[in-house]
C-alpha positions as CSV (number, residue, x, y, z in Angstrom):
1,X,42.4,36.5,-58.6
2,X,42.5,34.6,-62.1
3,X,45.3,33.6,-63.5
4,X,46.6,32.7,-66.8
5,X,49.5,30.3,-65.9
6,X,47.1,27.4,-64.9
7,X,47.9,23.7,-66.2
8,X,47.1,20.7,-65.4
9,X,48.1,18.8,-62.3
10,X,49.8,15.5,-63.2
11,X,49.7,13.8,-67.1
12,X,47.3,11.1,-67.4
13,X,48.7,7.1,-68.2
14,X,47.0,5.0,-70.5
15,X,47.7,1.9,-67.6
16,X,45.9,3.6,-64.8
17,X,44.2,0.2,-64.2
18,X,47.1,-2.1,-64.3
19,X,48.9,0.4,-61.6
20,X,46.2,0.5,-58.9
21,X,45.8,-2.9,-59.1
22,X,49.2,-3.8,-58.8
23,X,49.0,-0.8,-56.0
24,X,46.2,-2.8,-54.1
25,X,47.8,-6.1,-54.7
26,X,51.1,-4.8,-52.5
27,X,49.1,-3.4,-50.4
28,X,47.1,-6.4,-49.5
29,X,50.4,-7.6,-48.7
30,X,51.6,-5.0,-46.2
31,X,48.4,-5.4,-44.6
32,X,48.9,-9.2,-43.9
33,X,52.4,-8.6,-42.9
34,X,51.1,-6.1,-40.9
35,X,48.4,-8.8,-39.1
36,X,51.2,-11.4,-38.4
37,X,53.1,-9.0,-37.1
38,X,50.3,-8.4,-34.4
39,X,49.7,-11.9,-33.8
40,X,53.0,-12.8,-32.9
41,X,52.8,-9.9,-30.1
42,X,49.6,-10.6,-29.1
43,X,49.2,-13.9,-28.9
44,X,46.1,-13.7,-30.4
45,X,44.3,-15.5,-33.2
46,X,41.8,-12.2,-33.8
47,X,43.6,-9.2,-35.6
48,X,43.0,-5.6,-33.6
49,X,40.2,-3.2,-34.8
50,X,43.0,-1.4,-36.5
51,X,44.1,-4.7,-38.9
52,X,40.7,-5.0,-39.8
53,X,40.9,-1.4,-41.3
54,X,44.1,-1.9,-43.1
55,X,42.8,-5.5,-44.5
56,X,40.3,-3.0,-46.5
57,X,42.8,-0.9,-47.8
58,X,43.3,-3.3,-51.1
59,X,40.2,-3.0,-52.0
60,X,39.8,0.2,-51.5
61,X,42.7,0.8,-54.1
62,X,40.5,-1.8,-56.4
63,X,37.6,0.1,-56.4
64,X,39.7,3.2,-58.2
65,X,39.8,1.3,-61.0
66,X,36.0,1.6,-61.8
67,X,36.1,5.5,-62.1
68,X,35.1,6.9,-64.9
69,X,34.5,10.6,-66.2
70,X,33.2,11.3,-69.2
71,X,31.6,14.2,-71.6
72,X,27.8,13.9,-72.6
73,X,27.6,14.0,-76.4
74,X,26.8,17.5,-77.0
75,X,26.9,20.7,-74.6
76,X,23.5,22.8,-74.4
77,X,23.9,26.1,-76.9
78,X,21.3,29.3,-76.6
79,X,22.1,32.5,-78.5
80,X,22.5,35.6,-75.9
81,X,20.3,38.3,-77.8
82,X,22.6,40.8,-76.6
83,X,21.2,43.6,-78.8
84,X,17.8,42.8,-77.9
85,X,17.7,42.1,-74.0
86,X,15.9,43.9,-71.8
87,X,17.1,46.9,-70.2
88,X,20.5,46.4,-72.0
89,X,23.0,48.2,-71.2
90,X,24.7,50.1,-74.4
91,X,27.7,51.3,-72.7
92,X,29.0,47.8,-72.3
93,X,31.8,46.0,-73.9
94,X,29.1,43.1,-75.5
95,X,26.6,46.4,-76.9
96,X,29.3,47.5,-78.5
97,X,31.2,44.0,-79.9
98,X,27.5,43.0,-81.2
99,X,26.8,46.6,-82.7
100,X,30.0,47.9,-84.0
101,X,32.0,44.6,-85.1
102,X,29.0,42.0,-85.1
103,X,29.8,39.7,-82.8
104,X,27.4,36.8,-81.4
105,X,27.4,35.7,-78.2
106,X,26.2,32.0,-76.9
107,X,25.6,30.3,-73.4
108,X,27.4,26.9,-73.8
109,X,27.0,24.3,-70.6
110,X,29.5,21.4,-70.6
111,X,28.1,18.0,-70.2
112,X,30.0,16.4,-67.6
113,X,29.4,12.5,-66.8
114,X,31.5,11.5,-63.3
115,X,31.7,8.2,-61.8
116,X,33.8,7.9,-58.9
117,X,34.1,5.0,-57.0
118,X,31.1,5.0,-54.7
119,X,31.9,6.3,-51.3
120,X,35.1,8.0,-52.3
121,X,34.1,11.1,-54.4
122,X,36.8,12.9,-56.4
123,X,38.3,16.0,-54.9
124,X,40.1,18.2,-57.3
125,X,38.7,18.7,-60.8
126,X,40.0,20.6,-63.7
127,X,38.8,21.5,-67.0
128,X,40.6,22.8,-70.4
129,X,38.1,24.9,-73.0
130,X,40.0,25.7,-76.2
131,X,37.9,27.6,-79.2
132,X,39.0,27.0,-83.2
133,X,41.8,25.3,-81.8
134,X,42.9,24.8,-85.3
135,X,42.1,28.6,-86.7
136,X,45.7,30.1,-87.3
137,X,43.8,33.6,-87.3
138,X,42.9,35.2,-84.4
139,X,40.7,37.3,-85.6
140,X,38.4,34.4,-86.1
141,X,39.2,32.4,-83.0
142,X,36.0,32.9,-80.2
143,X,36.8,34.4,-76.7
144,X,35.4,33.4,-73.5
145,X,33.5,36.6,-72.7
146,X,32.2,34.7,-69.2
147,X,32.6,31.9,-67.4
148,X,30.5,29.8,-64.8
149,X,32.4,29.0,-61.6
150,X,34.0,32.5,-61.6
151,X,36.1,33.6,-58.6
152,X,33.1,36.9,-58.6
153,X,31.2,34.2,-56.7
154,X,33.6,33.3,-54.3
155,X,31.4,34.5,-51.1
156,X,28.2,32.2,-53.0
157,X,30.7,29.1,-53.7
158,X,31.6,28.9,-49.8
159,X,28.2,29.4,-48.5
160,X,27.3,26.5,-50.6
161,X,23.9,27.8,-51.5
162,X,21.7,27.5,-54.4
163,X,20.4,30.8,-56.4
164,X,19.8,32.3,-59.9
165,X,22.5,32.6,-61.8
166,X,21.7,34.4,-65.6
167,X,22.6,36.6,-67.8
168,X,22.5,40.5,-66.6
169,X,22.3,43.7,-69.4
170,X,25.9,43.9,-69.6
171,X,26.2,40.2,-71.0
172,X,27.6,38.9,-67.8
173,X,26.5,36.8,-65.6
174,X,24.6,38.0,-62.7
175,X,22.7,36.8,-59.7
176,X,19.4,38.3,-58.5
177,X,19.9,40.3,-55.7
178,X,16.5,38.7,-54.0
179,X,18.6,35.5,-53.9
180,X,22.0,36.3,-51.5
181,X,22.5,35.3,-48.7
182,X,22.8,37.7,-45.9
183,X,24.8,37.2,-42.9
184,X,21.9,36.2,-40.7
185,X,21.2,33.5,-43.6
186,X,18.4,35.8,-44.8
187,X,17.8,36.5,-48.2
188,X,18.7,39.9,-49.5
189,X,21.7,42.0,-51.2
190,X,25.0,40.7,-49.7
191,X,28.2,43.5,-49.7
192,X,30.5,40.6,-50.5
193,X,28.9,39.2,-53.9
194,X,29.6,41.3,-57.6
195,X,26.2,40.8,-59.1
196,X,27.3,42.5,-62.0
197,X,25.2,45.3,-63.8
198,X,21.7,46.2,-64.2
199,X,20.6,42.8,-63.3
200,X,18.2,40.9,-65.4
201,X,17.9,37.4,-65.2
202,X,15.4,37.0,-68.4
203,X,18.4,35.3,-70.9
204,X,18.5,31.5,-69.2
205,X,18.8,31.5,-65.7
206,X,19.8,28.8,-63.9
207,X,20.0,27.1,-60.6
208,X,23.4,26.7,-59.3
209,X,24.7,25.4,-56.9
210,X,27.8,24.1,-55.7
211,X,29.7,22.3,-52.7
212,X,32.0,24.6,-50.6
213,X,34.9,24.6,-52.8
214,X,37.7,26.5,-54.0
215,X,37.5,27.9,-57.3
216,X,40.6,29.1,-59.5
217,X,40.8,30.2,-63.6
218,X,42.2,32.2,-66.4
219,X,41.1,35.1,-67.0
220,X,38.3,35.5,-69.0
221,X,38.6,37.6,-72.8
222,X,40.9,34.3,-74.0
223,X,40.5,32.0,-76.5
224,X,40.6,28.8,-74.1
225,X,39.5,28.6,-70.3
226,X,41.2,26.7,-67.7
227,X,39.4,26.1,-64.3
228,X,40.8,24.5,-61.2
229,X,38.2,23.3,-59.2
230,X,39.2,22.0,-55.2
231,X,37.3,20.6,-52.3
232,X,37.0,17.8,-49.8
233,X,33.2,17.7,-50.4
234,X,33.3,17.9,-54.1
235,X,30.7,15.7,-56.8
236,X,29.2,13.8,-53.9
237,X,25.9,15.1,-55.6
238,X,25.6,16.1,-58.9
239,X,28.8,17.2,-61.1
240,X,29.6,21.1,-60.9
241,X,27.8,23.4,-63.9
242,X,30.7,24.8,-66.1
243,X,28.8,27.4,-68.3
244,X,30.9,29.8,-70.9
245,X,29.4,32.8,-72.3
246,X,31.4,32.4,-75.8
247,X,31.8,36.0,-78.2
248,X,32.2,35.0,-82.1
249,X,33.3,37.1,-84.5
250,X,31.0,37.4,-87.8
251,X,33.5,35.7,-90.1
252,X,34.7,32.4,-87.9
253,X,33.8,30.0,-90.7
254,X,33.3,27.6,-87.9
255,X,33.1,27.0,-84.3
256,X,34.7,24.4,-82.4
257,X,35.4,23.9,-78.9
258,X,38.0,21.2,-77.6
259,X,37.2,20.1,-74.1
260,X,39.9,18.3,-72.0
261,X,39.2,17.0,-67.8
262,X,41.5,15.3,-65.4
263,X,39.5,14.3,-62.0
264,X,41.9,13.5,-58.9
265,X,41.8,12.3,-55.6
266,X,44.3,14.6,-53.2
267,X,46.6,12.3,-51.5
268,X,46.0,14.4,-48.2
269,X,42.4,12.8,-48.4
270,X,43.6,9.3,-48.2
271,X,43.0,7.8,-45.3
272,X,46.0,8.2,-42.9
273,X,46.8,4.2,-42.7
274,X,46.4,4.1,-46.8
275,X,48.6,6.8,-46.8
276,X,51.0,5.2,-44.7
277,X,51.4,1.9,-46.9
278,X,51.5,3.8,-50.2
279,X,55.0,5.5,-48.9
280,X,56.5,2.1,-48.8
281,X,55.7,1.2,-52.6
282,X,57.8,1.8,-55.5
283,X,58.7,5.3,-56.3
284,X,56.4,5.3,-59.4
285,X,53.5,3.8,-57.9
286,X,53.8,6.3,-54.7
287,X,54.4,9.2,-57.5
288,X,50.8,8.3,-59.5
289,X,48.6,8.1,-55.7
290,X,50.3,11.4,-54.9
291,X,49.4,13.3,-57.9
292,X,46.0,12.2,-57.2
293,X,45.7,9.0,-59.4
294,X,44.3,11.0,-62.3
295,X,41.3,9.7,-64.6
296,X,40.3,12.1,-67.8
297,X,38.4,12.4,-70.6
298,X,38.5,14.7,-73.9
299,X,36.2,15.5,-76.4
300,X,35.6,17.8,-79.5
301,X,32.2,19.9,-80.2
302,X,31.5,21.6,-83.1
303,X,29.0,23.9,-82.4
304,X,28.9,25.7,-86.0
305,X,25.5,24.5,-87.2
306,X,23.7,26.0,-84.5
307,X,25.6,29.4,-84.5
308,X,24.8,29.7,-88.1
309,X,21.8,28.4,-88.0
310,X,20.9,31.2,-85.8
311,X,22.6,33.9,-87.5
């Protein structure tokens, strides 16, 4: 189930490099204590298969300093011709926004740019929308109206499989029925899967796909999304699609969106030895690896010269 209470995971530091590498440079250390400390047992001038492991540690911990994640310079915007698409259904809560109040309603995809140290993808991501962040009146503020991972898709997200993913008569997103899975692996209509309303996939569908994960979010109808994105097998291919259906009212005299990501590594992931040596480090340094040694990005879109362009 949503929920509204999400926040971030740990705060970010502007010396993230400076504390892994004094993180790796300790760590070298245990690991050659570690080796003479074999050596005198063994009488042995070659270090067991195990040393050699730990000797790798450090620069394991170096290569954390060269992640990155970053937003692209501008997120993709299409209008959603709610009025106008095809077999649309007028009972629904967007027929009636569009008709009656005149709102618009937009498909906005995120740009993401994620560079984690090679080998060692990132394993928790999250991700914090905010529309007219500045607007003191609600009235005028966008709402998130859908959003792309949604909890709906739970049964899709764990299957890991790739299918159509647009924009159904009701103004949600919807798959194609053709495309679920079945239990047998089949294609066909799965029990499991909400595939929203009157499915039509004619307003920008896309192909989405994404690694068996665990998904968690606010609630959609708010004026800012938060998604908490979880999984050991996360972004070793290409970054997840967040996609917001955004509803904005007829007098926002602009549209902004403020975008905010944290990417983490979850100390459970660490390898056990790594693990092992970072619980003899200093309290702050073993308090940074386990929040997940956080790297972020922020970035600000204003997306009022399309919307009014269009309008």
């Amino acid at each position: 189930m949503a929920s509204d209470d999400l926040d971030f995971s740990a705060e970010l530091t502007d010396a993230r490099a400076s504390i892994v590498l004094d993180a790796a440079r300790r760590v070298d250390a245990l690991s050659g204590h570690l080796g003479d400390e074999h050596d005198e047992h063994d009488g042995r001038d070659e270090p067991h298969e195990a040393d050699t492991t730990t000797d790798q540690f450090g620069d394991l911990l170096r290569g954390l300093a060269e992640d990155s994640v970053e937003f692209g310079a501008y997120p993709d915007v299409l209008p959603v011709p709610i009025l106008d698409l095809p077999n649309a259904d007028r009972t629904s809560a967007a027929w009636q926004a569009a008709l009656d109040e005149g709102f618009t309603f937009w498909w906005v995809r995120l740009p993401l740019l994620l560079f984690p140290r090679k080998g060692w993808g990132f394993t928790r991501l999250e991700m914090r929308l905010e529309f007219n962040p500045d607007e003191t009146d609600p009235r005028r503020r966008p709402k998130a109206f859908d959003i792309l991972p949604n909890r709906r898709f739970d049964t899709l997200v764990a299957a890991g499989v790739e299918l159509n993913v647009g924009v159904g008569a009701d103004g949600h997103f919807s798959v194609r029925t053709s495309d679920l899975p079945l239990p047998g692996g089949s294609a066909g209509a799965s029990a499991n899967v909400d595939v929203g309303a009157a499915v039509r996939l004619d307003v920008v569908p896309v192909r989405f796909r994404m690694a068996k994960a665990r998904v968690n979010h606010t609630a959609v109808g708010l004026e800012k999304v938060f998604w908490r994105l979880d999984g050991a097998e996360f972004f070793t291919e290409d970054p997840p699609q967040l996609i917001v259906i955004v509803q904005v009212p007829h007098d926002a005299p602009t549209v902004t969106m403020s975008a905010v990501m944290r990417a983490y590594r979850r100390f459970v992931f660490f390898p056990a030895g790594l693990q092992a040596m970072i619980r003899q480090l200093p309290a702050a340094l073993r308090t940074f690896f386990a929040q997940g040694a956080p790297v972020g990005a922020t970035a600000r879109y204003d997306l009022t010269p399309i919307v009014r362009r269009s309008a």
